[in-house]
C-alpha positions as CSV (number, residue, x, y, z in Angstrom):
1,X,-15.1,-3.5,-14.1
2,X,-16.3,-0.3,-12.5
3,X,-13.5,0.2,-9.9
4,X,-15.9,1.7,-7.1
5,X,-18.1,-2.0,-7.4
6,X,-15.0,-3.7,-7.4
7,X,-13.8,-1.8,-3.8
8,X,-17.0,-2.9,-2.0
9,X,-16.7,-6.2,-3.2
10,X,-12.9,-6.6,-2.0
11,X,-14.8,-4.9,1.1
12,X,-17.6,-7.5,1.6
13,X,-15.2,-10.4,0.8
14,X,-12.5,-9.7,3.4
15,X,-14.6,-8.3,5.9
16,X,-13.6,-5.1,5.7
17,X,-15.3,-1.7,7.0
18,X,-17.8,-1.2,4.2
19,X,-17.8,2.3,4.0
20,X,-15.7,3.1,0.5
21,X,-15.5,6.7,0.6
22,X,-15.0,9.0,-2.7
23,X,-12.5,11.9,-1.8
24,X,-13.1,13.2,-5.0
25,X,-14.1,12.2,-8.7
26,X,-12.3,9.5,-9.1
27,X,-10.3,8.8,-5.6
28,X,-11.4,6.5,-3.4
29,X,-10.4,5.5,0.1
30,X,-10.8,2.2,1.6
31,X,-9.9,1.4,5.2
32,X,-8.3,-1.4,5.8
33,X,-7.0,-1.7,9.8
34,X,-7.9,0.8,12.3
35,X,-4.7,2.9,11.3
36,X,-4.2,2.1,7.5
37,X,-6.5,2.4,4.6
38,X,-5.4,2.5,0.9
39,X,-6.5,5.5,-1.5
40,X,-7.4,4.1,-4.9
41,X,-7.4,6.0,-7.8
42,X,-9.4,5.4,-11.3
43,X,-6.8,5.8,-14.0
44,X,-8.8,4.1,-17.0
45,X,-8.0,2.0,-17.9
46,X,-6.6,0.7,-14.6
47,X,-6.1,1.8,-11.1
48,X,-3.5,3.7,-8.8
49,X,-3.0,2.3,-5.1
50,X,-1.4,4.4,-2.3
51,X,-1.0,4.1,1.2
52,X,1.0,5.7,3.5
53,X,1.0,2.9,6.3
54,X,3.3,3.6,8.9
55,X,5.3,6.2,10.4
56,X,8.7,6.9,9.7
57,X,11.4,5.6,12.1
58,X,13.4,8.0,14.7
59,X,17.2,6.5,15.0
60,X,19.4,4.9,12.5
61,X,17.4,6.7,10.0
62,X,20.5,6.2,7.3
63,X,20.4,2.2,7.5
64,X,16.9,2.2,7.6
65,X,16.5,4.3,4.6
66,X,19.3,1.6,2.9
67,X,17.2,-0.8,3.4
68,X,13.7,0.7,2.2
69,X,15.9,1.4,-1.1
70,X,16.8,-2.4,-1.3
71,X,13.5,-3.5,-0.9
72,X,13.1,-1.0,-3.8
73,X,15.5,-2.7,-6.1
74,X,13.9,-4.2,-9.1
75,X,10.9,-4.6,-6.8
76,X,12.2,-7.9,-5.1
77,X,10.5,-7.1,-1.6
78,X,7.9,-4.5,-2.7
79,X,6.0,-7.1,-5.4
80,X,6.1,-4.2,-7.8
81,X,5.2,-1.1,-6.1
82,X,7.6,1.6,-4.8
83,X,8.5,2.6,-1.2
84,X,8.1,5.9,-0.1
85,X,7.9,9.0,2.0
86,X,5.1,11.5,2.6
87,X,5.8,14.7,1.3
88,X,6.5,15.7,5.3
89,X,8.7,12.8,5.3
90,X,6.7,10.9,8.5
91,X,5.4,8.6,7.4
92,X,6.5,5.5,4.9
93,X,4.5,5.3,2.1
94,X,3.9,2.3,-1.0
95,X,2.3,3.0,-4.1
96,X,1.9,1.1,-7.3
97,X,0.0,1.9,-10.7
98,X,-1.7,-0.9,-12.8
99,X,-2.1,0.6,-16.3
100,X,-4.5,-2.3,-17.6
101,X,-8.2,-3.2,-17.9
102,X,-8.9,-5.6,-15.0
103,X,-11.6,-7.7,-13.6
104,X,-12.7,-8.1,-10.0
105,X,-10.4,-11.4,-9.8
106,X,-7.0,-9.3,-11.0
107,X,-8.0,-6.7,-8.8
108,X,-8.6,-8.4,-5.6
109,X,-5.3,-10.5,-6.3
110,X,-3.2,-7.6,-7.2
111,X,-4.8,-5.5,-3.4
112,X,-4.5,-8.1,-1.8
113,X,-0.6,-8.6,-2.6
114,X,-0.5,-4.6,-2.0
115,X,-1.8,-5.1,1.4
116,X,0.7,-8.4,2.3
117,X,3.6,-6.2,0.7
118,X,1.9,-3.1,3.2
119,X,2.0,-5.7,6.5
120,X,5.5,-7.0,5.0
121,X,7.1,-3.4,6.0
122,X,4.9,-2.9,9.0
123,X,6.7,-6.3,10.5
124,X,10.5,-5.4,8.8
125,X,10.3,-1.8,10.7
126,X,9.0,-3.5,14.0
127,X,12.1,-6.3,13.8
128,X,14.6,-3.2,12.5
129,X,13.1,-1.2,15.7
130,X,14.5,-4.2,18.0
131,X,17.6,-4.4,16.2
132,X,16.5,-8.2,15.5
133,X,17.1,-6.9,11.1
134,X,20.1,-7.0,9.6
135,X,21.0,-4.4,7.3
């Protein structure tokens, strides 16, 4: 499956922004919500998927960084991929690598679980804002 065909189907089917933009040979970015799209990377013989979907939080950064590195453990709360920061540390990121031939059916199911883990953390740092999480 040619990953840019299998992006603009993903698109079509979810009705999502059509326009699939190539960054550069081989890096595509697909926008998702006004404020998050994922870059998605051709690694033949699979794919790389990146996001950084949120910014990071202001107070009580210690507990909240606990508990980005339990999500992280074994994968539990992440389905697979890792938690991250950007390299200027404001914003969270998720990434996750699928080393594999794939069709269009594994690839839709394994974005789609990317973007449910993606609105998963979106929803744990609103409740951990409120102080409605326990750490």
């Amino acid at each position: 499956m040619v990953l840019y065909e299998a992006m603009r189907s993903f698109a079509r089917e979810f009705n999502l922004p059509e326009k699939v933009t190539e960054e550069s040979a081989g890096v595509y970015t697909l926008p998702v919500e006004e404020e998050v799209s994922v870059e998605i990377r051709d690694t033949p013989p699979g794919f790389f998927l990146f996001s950084a979907f949120t910014p990071m939080v202001e107070e009580k950064k210690e507990e909240w960084f606990i508990h980005l590195l339990n999500g992280n453990l074994l994968g539990q709360s992440t389905s697979g991929a890792v938690l991250g920061l950007s390299l200027d540390g404001k914003d969270l990121t998720l990434s996750l690598i699928f080393d594999y031939s794939f069709s269009y059916e594994e690839f839709r199911e394994n974005l789609e679980e990317f973007l449910n883990t993606i609105d998963y953390w979106k929803e744990e740092k609103d409740l951990f804002q409120k102080g409605r999480l326990k750490t």
